[in-house]
N, CA, C and O atoms as a printed pandas DataFrame, in Angstrom:
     atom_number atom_name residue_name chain_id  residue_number  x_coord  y_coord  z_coord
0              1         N          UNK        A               1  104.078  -49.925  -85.003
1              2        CA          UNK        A               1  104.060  -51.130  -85.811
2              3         C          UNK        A               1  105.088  -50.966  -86.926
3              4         O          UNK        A               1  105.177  -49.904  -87.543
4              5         N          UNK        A               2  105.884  -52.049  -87.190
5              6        CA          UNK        A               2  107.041  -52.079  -88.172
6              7         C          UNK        A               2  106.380  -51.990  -89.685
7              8         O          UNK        A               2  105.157  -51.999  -89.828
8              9         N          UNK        A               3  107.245  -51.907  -90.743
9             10        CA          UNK        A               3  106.448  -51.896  -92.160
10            11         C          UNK        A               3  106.403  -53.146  -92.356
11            12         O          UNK        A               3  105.355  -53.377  -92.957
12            13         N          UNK        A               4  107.182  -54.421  -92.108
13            14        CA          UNK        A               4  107.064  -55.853  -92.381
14            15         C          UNK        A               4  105.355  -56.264  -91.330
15            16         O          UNK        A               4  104.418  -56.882  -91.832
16            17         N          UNK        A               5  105.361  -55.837  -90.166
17            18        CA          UNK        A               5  103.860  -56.349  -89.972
18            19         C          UNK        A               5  102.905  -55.396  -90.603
19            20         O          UNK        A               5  101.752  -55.731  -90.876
20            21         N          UNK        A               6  103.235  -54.581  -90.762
21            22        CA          UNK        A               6  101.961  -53.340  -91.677
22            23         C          UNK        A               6  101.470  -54.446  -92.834
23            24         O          UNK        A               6  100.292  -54.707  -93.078
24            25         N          UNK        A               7  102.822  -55.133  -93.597
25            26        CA          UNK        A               7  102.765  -55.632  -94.899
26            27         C          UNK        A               7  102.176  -56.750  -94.378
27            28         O          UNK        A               7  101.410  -57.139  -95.260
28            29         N          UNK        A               8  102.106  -57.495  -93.422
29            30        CA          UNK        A               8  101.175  -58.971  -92.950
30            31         C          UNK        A               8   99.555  -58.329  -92.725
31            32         O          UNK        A               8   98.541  -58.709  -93.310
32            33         N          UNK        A               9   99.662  -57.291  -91.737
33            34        CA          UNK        A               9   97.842  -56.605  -91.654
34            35         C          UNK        A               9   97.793  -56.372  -93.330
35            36         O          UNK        A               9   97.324  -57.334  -93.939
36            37         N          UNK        A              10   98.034  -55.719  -93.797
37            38        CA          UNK        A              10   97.425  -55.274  -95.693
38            39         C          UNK        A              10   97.542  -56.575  -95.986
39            40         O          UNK        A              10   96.449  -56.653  -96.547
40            41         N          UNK        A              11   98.135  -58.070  -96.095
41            42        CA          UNK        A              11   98.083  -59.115  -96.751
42            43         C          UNK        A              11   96.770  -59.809  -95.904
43            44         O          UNK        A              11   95.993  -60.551  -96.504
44            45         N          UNK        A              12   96.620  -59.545  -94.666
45            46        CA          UNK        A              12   95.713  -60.033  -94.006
46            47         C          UNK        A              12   94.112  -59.752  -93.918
47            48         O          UNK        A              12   93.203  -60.301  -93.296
48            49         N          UNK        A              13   94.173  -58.617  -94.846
49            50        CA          UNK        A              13   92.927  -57.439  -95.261
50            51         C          UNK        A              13   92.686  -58.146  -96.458
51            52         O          UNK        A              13   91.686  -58.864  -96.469
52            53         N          UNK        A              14   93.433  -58.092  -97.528
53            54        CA          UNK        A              14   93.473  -58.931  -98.749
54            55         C          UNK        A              14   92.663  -60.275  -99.044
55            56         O          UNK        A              14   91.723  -60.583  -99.776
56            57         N          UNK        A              15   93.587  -61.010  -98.003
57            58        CA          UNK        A              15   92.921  -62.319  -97.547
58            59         C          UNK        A              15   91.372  -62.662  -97.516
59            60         O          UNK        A              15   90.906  -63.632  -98.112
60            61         N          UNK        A              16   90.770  -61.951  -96.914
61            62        CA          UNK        A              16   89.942  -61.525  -96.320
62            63         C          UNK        A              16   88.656  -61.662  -97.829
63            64         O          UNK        A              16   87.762  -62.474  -98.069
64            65         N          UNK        A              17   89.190  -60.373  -98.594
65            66        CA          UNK        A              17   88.559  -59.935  -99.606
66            67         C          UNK        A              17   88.692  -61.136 -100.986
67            68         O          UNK        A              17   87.867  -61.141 -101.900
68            69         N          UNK        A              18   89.775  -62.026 -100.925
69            70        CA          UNK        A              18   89.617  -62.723 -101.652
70            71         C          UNK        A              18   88.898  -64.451 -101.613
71            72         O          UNK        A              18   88.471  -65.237 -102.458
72            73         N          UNK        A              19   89.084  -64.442 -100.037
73            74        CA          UNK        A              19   87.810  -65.601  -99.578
74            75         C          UNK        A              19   86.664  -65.684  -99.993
75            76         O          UNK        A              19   86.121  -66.679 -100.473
76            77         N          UNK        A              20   86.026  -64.154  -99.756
77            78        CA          UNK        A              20   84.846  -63.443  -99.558
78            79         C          UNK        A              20   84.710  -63.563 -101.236
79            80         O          UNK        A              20   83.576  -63.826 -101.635
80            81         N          UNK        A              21   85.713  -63.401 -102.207
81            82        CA          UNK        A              21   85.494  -63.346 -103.372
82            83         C          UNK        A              21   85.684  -64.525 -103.783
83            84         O          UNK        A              21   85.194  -64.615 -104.909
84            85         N          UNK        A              22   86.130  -65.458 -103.462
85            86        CA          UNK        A              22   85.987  -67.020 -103.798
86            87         C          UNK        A              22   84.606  -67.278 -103.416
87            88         O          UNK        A              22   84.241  -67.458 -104.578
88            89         N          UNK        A              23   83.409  -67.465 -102.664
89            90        CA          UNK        A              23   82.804  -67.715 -102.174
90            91         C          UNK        A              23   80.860  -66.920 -103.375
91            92         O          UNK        A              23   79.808  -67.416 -103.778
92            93         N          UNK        A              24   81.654  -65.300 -103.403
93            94        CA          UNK        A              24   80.770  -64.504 -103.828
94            95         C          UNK        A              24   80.543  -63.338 -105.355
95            96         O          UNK        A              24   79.745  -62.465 -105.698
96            97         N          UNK        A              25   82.080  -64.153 -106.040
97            98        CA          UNK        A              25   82.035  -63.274 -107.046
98            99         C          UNK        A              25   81.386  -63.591 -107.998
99           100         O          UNK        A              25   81.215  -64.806 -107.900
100          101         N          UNK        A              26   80.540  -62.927 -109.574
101          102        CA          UNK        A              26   80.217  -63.930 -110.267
102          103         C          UNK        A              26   80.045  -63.401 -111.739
103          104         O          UNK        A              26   79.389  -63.819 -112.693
104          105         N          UNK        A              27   81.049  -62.109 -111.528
105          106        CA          UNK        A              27   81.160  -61.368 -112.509
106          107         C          UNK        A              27   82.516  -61.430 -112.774
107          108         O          UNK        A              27   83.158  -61.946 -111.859
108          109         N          UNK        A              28   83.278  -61.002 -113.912
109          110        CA          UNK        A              28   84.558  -61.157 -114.249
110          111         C          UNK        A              28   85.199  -60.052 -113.959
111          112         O          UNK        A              28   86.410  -60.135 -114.164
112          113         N          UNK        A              29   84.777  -58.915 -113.502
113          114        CA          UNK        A              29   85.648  -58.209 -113.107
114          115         C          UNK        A              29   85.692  -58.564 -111.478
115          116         O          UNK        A              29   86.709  -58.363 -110.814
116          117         N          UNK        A              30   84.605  -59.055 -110.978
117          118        CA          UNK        A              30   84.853  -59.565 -109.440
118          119         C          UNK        A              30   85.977  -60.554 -109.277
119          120         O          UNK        A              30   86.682  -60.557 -108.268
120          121         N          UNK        A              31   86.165  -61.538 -110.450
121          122        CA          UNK        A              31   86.931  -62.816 -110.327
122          123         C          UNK        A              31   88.291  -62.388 -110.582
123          124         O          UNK        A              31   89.214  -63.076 -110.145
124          125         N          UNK        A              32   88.553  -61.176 -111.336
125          126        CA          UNK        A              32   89.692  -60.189 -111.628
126          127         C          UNK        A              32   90.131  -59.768 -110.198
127          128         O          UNK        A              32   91.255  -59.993 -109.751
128          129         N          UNK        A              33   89.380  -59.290 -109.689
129          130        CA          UNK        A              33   89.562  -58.824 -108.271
130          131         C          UNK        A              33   90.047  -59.586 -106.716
131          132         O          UNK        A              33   90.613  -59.211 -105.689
132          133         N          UNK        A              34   89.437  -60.900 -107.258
133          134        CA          UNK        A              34   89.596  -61.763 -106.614
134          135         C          UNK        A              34   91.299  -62.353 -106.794
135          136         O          UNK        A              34   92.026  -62.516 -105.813
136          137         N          UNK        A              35   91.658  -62.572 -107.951
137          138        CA          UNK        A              35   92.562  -62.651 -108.740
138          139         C          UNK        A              35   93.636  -62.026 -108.194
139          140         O          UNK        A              35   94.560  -62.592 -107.609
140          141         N          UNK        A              36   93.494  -60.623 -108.420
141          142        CA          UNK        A              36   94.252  -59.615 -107.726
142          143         C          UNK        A              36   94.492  -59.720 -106.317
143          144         O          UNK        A              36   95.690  -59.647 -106.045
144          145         N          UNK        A              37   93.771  -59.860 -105.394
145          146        CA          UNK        A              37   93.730  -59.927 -104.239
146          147         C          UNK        A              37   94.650  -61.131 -103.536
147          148         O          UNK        A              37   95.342  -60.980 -102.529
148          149         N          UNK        A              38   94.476  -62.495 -104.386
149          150        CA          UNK        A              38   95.029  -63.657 -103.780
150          151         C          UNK        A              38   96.628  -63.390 -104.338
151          152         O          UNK        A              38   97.460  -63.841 -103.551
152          153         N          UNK        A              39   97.096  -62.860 -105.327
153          154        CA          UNK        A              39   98.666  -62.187 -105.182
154          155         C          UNK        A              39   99.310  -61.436 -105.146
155          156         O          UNK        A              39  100.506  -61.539 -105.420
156          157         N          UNK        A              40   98.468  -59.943 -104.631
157          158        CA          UNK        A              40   99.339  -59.166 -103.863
158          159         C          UNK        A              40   98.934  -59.580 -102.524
159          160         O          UNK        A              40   99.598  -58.821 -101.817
160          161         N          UNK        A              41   98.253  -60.317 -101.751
161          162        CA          UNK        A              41   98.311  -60.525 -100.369
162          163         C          UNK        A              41   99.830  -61.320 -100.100
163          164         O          UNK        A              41  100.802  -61.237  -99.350
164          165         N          UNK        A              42   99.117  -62.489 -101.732
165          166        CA          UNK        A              42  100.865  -63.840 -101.292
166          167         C          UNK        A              42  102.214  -62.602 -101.160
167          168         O          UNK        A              42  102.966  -62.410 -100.205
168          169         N          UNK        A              43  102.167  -61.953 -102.395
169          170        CA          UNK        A              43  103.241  -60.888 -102.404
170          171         C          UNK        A              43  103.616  -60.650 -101.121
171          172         O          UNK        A              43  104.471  -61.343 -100.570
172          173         N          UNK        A              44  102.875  -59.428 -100.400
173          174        CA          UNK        A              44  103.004  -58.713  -99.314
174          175         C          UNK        A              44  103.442  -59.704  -98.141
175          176         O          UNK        A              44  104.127  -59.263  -97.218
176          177         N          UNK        A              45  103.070  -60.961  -98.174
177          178        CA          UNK        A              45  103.094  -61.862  -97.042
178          179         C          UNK        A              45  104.769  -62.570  -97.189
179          180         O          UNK        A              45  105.557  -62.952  -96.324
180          181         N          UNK        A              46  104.865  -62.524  -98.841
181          182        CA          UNK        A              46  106.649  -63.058  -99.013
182          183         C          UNK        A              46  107.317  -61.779  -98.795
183          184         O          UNK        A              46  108.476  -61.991  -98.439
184          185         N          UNK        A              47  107.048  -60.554  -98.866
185          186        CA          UNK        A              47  108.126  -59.187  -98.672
186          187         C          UNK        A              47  108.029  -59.270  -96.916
187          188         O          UNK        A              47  109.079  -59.130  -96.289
188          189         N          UNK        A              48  107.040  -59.447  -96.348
189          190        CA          UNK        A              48  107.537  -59.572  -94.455
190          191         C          UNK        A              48  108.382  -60.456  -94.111
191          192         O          UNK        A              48  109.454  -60.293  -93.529
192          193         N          UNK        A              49  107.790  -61.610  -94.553
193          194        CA          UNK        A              49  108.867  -62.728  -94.281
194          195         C          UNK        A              49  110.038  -62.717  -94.308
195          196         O          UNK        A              49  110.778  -63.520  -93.741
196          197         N          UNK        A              50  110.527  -61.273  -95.359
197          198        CA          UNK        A              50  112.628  -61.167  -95.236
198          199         C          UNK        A              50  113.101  -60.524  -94.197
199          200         O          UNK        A              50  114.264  -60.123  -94.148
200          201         N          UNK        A              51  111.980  -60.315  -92.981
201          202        CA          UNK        A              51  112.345  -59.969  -91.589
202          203         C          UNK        A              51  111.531  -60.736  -90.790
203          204         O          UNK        A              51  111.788  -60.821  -89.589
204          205         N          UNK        A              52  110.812  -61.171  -91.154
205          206        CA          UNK        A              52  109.851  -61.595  -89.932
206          207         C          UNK        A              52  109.894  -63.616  -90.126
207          208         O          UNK        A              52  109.992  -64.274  -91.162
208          209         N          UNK        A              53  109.796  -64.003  -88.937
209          210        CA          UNK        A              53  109.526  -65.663  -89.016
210          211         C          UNK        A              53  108.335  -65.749  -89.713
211          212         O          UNK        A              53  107.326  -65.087  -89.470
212          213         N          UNK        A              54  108.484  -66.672  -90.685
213          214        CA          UNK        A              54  107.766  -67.023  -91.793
214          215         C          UNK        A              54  106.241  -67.432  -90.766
215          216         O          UNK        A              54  105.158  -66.859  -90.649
216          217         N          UNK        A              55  106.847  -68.754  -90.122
217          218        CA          UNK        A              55  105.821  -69.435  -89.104
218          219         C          UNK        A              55  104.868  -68.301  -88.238
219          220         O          UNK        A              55  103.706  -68.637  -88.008
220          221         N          UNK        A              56  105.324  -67.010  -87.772
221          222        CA          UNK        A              56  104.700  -66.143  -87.194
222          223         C          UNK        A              56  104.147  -65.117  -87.790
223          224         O          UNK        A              56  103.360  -64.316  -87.285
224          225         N          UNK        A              57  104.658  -65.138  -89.140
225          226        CA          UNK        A              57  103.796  -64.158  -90.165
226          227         C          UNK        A              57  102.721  -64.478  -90.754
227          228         O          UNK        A              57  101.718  -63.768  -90.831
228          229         N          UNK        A              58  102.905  -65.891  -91.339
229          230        CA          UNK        A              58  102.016  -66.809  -91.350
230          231         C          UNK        A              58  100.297  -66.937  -90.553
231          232         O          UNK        A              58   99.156  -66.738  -90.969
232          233         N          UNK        A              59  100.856  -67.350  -89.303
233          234        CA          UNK        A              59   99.881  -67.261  -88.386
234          235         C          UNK        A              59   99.555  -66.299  -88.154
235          236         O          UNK        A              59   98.361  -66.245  -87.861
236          237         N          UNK        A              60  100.286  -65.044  -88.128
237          238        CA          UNK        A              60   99.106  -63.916  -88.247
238          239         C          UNK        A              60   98.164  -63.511  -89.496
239          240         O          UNK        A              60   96.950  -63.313  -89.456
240          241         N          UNK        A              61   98.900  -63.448  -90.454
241          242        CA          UNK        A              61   98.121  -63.820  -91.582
242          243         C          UNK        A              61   97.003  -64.174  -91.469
243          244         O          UNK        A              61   96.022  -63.437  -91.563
244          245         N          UNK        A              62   96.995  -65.453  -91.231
245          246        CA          UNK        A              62   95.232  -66.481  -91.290
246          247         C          UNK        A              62   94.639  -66.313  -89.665
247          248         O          UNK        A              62   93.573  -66.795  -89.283
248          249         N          UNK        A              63   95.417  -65.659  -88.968
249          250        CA          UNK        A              63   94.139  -65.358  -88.138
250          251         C          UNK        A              63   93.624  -63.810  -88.328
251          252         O          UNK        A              63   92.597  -63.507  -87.722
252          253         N          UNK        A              64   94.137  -63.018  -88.964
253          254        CA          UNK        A              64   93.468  -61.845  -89.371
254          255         C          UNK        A              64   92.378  -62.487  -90.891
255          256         O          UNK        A              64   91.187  -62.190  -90.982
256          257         N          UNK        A              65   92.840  -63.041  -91.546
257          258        CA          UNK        A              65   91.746  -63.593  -92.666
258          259         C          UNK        A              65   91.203  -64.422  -91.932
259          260         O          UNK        A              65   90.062  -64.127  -92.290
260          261         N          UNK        A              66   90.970  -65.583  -90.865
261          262        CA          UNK        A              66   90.276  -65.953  -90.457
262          263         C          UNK        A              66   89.248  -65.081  -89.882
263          264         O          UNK        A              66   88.176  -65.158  -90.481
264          265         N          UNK        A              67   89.280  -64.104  -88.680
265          266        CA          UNK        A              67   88.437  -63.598  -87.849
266          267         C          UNK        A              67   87.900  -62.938  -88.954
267          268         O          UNK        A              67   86.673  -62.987  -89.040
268          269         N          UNK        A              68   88.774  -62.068  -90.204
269          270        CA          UNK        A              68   87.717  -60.782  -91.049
270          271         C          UNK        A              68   86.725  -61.776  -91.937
271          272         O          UNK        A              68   85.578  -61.487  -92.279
272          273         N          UNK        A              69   87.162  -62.548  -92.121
273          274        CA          UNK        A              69   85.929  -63.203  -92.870
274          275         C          UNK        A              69   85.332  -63.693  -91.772
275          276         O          UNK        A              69   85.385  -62.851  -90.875
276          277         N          UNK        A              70   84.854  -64.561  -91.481
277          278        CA          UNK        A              70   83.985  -64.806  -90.079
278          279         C          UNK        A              70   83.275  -63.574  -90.115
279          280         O          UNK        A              70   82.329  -63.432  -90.890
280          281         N          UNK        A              71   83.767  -62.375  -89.091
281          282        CA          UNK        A              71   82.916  -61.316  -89.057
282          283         C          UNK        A              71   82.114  -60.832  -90.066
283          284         O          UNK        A              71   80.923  -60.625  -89.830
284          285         N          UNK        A              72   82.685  -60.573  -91.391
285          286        CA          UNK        A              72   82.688  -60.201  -92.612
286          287         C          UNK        A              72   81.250  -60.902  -93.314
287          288         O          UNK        A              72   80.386  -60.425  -94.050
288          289         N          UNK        A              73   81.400  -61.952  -92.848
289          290        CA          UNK        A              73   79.992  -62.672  -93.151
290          291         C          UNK        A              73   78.970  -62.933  -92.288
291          292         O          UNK        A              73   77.954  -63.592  -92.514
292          293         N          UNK        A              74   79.265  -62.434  -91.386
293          294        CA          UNK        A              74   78.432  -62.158  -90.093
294          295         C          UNK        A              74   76.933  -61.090  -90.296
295          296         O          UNK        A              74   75.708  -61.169  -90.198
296          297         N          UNK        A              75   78.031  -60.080  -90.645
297          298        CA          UNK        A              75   78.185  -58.855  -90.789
298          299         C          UNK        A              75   77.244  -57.998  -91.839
299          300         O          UNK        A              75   76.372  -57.181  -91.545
300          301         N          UNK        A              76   77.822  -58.568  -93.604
301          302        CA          UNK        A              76   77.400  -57.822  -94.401
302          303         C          UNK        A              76   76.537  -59.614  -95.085
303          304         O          UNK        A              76   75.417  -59.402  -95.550
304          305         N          UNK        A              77   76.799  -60.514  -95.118
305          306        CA          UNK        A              77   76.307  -61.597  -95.117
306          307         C          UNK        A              77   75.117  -62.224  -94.571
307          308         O          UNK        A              77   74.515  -63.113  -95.175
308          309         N          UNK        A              78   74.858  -61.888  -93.725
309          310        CA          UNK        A              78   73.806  -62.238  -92.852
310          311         C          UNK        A              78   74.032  -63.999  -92.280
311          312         O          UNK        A              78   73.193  -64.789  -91.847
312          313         N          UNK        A              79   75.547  -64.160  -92.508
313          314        CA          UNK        A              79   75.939  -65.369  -91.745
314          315         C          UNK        A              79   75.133  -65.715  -89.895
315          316         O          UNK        A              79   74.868  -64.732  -89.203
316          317         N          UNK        A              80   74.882  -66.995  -89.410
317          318        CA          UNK        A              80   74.182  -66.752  -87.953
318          319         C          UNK        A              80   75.233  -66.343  -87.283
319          320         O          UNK        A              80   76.400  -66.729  -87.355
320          321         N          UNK        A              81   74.697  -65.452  -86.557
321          322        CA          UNK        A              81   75.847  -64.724  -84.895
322          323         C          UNK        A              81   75.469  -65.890  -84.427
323          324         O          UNK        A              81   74.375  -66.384  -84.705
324          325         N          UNK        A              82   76.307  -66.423  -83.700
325          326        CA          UNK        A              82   76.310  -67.124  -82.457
326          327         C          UNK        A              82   77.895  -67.074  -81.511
327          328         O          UNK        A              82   79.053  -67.115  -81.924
328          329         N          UNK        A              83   77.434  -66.988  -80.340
329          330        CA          UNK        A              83   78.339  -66.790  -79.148
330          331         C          UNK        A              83   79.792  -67.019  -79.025
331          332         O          UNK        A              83   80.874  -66.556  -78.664
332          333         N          UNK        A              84   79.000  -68.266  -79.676
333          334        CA          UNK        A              84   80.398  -69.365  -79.563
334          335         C          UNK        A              84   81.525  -68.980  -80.216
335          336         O          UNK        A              84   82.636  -68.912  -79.691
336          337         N          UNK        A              85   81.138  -68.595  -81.936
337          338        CA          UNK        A              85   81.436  -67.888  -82.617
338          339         C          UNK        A              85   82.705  -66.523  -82.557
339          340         O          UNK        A              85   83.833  -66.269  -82.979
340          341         N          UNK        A              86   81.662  -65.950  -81.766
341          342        CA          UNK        A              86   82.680  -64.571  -81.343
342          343         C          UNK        A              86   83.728  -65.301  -79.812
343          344         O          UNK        A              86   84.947  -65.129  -79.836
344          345         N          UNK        A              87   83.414  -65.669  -79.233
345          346        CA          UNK        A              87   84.505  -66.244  -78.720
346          347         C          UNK        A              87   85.413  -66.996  -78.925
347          348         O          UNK        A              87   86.445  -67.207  -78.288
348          349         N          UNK        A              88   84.873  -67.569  -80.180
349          350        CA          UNK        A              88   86.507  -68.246  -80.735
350          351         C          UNK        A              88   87.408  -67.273  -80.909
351          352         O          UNK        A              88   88.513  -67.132  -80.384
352          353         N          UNK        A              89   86.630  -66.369  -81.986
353          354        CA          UNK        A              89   87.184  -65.355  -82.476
354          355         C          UNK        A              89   88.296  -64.090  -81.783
355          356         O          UNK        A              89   89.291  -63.446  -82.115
356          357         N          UNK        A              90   87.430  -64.244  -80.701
357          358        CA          UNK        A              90   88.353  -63.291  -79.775
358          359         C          UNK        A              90   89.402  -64.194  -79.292
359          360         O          UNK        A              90   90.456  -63.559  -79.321
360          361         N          UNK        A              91   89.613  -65.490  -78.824
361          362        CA          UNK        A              91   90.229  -66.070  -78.698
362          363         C          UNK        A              91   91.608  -66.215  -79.835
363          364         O          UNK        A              91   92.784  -66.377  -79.508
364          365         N          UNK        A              92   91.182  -66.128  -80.915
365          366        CA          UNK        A              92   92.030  -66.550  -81.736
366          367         C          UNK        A              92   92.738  -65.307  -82.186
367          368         O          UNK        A              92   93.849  -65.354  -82.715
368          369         N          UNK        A              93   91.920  -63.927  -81.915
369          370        CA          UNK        A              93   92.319  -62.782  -81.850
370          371         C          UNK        A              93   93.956  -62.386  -80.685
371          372         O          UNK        A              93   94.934  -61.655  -80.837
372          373         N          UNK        A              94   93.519  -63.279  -79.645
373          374        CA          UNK        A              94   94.015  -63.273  -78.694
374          375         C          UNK        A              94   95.850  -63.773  -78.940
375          376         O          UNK        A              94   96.937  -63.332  -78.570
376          377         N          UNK        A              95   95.286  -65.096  -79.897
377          378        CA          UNK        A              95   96.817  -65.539  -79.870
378          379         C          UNK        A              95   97.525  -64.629  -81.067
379          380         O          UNK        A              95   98.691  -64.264  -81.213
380          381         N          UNK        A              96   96.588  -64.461  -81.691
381          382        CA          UNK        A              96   97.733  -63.526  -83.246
382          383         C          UNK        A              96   98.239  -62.480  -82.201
383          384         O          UNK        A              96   99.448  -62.593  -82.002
384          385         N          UNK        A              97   97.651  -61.527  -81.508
385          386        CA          UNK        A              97   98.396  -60.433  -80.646
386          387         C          UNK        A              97   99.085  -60.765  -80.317
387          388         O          UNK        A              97   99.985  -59.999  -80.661
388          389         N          UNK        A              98   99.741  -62.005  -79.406
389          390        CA          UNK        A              98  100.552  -62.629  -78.686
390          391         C          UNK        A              98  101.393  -63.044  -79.192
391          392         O          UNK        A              98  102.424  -63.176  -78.534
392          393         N          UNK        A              99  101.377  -63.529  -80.852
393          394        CA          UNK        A              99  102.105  -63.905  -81.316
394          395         C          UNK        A              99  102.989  -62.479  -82.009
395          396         O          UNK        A              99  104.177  -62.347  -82.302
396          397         N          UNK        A             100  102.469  -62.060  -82.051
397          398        CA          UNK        A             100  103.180  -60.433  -82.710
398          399         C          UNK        A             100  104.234  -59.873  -81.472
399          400         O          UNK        A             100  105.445  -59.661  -81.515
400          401         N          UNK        A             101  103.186  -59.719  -80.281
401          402        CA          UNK        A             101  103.638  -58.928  -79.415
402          403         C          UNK        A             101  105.199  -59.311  -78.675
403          404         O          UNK        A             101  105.869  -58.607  -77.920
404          405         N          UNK        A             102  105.560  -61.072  -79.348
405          406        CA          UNK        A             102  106.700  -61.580  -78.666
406          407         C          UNK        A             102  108.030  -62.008  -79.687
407          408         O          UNK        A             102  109.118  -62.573  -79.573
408          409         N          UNK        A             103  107.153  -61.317  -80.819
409          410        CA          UNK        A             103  108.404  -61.791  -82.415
410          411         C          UNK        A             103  109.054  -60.724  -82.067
411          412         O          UNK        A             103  108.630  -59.732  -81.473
412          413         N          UNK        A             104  110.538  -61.054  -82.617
413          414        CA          UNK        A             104  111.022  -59.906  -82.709
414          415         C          UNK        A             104  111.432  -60.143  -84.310
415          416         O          UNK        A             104  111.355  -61.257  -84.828
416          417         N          UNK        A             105  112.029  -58.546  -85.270
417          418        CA          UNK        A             105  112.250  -58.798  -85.963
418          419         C          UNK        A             105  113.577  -59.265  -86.401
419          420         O          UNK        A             105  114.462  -58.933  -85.613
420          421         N          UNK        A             106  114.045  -60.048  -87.592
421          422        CA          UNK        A             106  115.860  -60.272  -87.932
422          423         C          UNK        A             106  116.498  -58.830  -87.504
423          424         O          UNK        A             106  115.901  -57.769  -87.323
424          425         N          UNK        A             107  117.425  -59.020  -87.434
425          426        CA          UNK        A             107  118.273  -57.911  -87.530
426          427         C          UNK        A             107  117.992  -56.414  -86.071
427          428         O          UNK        A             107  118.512  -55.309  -85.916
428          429         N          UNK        A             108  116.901  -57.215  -85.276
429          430        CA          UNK        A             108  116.471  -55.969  -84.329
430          431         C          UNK        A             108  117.000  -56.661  -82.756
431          432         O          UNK        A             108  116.421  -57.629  -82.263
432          433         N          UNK        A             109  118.087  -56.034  -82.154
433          434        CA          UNK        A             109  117.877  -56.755  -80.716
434          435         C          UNK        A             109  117.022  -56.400  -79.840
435          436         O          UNK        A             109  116.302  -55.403  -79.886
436          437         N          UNK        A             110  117.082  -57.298  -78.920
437          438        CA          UNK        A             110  116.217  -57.443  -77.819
438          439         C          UNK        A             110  117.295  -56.649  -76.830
439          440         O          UNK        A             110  118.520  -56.579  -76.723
440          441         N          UNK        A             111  116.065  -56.063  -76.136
441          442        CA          UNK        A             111  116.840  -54.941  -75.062
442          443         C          UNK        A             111  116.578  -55.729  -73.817
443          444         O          UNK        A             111  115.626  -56.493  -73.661
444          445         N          UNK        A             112  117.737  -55.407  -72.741
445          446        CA          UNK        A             112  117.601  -56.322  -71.608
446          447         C          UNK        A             112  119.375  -56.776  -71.499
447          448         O          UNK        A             112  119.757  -57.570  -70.639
């Protein structure tokens, strides 16, 4: 894995933690945290983008903060499991891989 998608997974971890903290913080150092979280993710997500398609960094982005929250509240939340649920999820799991697995980065050719 390149350091520009490393920097989309850590912005996509972020994400994650600052939903979860929109939703659940209610202390000021949580809302600090929260704080923190929503701009070094933006950060990390504008430093990939000077190699990577914005549109495909993007979308990986919010489907890694999509699925970790989902789970995330599944999980430690006691959000309802339901089926349907995890099959979106894997589904949507499905296209962020796909979408990674066919970017290439600026400046890298394609062999062939």
């Amino acid at each position: 894995m390149s350091r520009n998608w490393s920097l989309v997974f850590i912005a996509g971890l972020l994400e994650i933690s600052w939903v979860i903290g929109l939703k659940h913080a209610g202390t000021t150092l949580e809302w600090m945290g929260t704080a923190f979280s929503i701009v070094f993710s933006m950060y990390l997500l504008i430093l990939s983008t000077k190699k990577l398609p914005v549109g495909t960094a993007y979308a990986v982005f919010t489907g890694i903060g999509t699925a970790g929250t989902v789970l995330t509240e599944m999980l430690i939340f006691n959000e309802q499991v339901k089926l349907a649920k995890i099959l979106l999820i894997l589904l949507l799991l499905a296209g962020v891989v796909g979408l990674k697995m066919i970017t290439k980065e600026h400046g890298v050719k394609e062999e062939g």
